[in-house]
N, C-alpha and C positions, 0 to 999 in steps of 0.2 A: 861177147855179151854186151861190150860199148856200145853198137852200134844197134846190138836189139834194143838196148835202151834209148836209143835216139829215136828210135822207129816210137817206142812206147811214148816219150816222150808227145813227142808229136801228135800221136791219137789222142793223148790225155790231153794235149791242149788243142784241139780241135772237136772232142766229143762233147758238145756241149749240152747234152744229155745225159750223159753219164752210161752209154749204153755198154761200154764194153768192159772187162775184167782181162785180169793178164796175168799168168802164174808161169813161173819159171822152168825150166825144159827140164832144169839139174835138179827141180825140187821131188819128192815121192810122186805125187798125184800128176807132176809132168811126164815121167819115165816111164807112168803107167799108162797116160792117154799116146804117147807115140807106141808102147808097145800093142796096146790095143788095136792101133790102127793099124799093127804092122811096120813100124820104120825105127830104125836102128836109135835104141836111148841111150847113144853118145855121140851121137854123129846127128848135129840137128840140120840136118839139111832143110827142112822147109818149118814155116810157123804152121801152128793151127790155128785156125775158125771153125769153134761151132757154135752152127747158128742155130736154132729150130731142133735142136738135136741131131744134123748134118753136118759132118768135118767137110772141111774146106782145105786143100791145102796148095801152097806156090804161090803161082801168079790169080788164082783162083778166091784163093781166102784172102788176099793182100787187095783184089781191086773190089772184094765184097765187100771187106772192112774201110777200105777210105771211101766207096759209094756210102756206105753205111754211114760217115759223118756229115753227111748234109751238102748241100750246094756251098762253095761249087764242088765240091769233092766226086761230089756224082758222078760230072760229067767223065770219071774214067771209067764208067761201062760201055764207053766206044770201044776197050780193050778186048771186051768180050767179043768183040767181030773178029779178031784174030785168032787162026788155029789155038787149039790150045800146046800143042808142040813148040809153036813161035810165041806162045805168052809165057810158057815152064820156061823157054831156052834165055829168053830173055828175064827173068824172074833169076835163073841159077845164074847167070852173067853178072848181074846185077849183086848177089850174095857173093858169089867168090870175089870181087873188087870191090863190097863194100867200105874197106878202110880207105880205098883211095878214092871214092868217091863222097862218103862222111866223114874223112877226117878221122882222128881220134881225141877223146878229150882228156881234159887235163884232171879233173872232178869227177869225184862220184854223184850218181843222184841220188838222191834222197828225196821220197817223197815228202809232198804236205801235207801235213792232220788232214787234209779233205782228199785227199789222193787215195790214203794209206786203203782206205776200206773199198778199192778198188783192182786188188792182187791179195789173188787166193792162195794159200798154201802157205 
């Protein structure tokens, strides 16, 4: 969950729109949207993005969402030129080693009064 929070982190300080919302995998309304979709609500293997009323999921919703915060963020819809096989294997690579590639932190987050109204559930 640390490091989903680093991920959250990150969007919330880079979405300077305020486009996105973020609710937690473990909370009701998460364990409902993974089982909807079909994927196991304990086992999160991948985030979700839905955008337009379309899930997104891996390496798929991950480079929708940082194109999604603006330039230069954009520019990782070059990713899209890659099979989507070699952007999932690289996406799962990149989740199973998460800790050793972000670290762990020492602190919890806590949002800011202007965050807070930005995670549902």
């Amino acid at each position: 969950m640390r490091v989903l929070l680093a991920w959250v982190q990150f969007a919330l300080k880079h979405d300077k729109a305020g486009r996105y919302r973020f609710l937690a995998a473990q909370s009701p309304l998460g364990a409902a949207l993974y089982r909807h979709y079909g994927l196991d609500d304990r086992d999160y293997e991948t985030n979700i993005l839905i955008e337009n009323g379309q899930a997104f999921f891996k390496a798929d919703g991950s480079i929708r969402m940082i194109a999604g915060l603006g330039s230069p963020w954009s520019a990782v819809r070059i990713f899209r030129l890659l099979p989507r096989k070699l952007r999932d294997s690289l996406y799962e690579f990149v989740a199973r080693n998460r800790l050793r590639i972000a670290g762990r932190r020492a602190s919890c987050f806590v949002p800011t009064p202007e965050q807070r109204n930005r995670f549902l559930g």
